[in-house]
N, C-alpha and C positions, 0 to 999 in steps of 0.2 A: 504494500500500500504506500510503501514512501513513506510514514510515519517513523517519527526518534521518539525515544523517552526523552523527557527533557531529564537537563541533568539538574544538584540541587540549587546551583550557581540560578537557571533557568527558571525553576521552581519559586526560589526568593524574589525572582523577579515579577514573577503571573501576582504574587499575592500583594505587589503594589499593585496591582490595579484593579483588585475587589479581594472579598476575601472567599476561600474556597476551600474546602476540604474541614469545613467546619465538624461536623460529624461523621467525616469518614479518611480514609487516608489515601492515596496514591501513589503507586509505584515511581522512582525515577530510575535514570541512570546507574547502574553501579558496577564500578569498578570489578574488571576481570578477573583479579586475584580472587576478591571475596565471593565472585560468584563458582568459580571453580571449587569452592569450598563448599559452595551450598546455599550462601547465604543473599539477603536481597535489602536494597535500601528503600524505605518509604517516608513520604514527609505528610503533615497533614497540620491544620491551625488552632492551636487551643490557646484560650488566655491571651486573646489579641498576637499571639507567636507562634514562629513558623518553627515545627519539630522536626529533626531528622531521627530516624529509629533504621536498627535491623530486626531482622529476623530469618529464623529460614523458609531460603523461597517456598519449600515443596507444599508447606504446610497452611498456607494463608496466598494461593494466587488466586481460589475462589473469591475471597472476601475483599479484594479492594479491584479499585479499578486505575489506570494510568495517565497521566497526564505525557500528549506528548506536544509536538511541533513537525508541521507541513511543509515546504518550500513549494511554493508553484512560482 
């Protein structure tokens, strides 16, 4: 589809200009090492702040969904 994750550089950015991920989280970009390991980064907005978290990918790709970025 041509879509990227954005990454969390990308992510900090989206959330100047509304806020998102209020009650839920989204997948970003994450680094190759960590994910060869298993694991996955998500960010999401509590307390006016933007959080970055891991965890392991296999077990939570149901439950969130991704923010990415287009180029056309």
């Amino acid at each position: 589809m041509g879509i990227e994750l954005l990454t969390e550089e990308q992510y900090r950015g989206l959330q100047q200009l509304g806020h998102f991920d209020r009650k839920t989280s989204s997948w970003v970009q994450t680094p190759e090492h960590i994910r060869k390991l298993g694991g996955a980064i998500f960010c999401d907005r509590r307390y006016d702040t933007v959080f970055m978290y891991h965890n392991g990918a296999d077990s939570y790709y149901g439950a969130r969904g991704f923010r990415g970025s287009l180029r056309v």
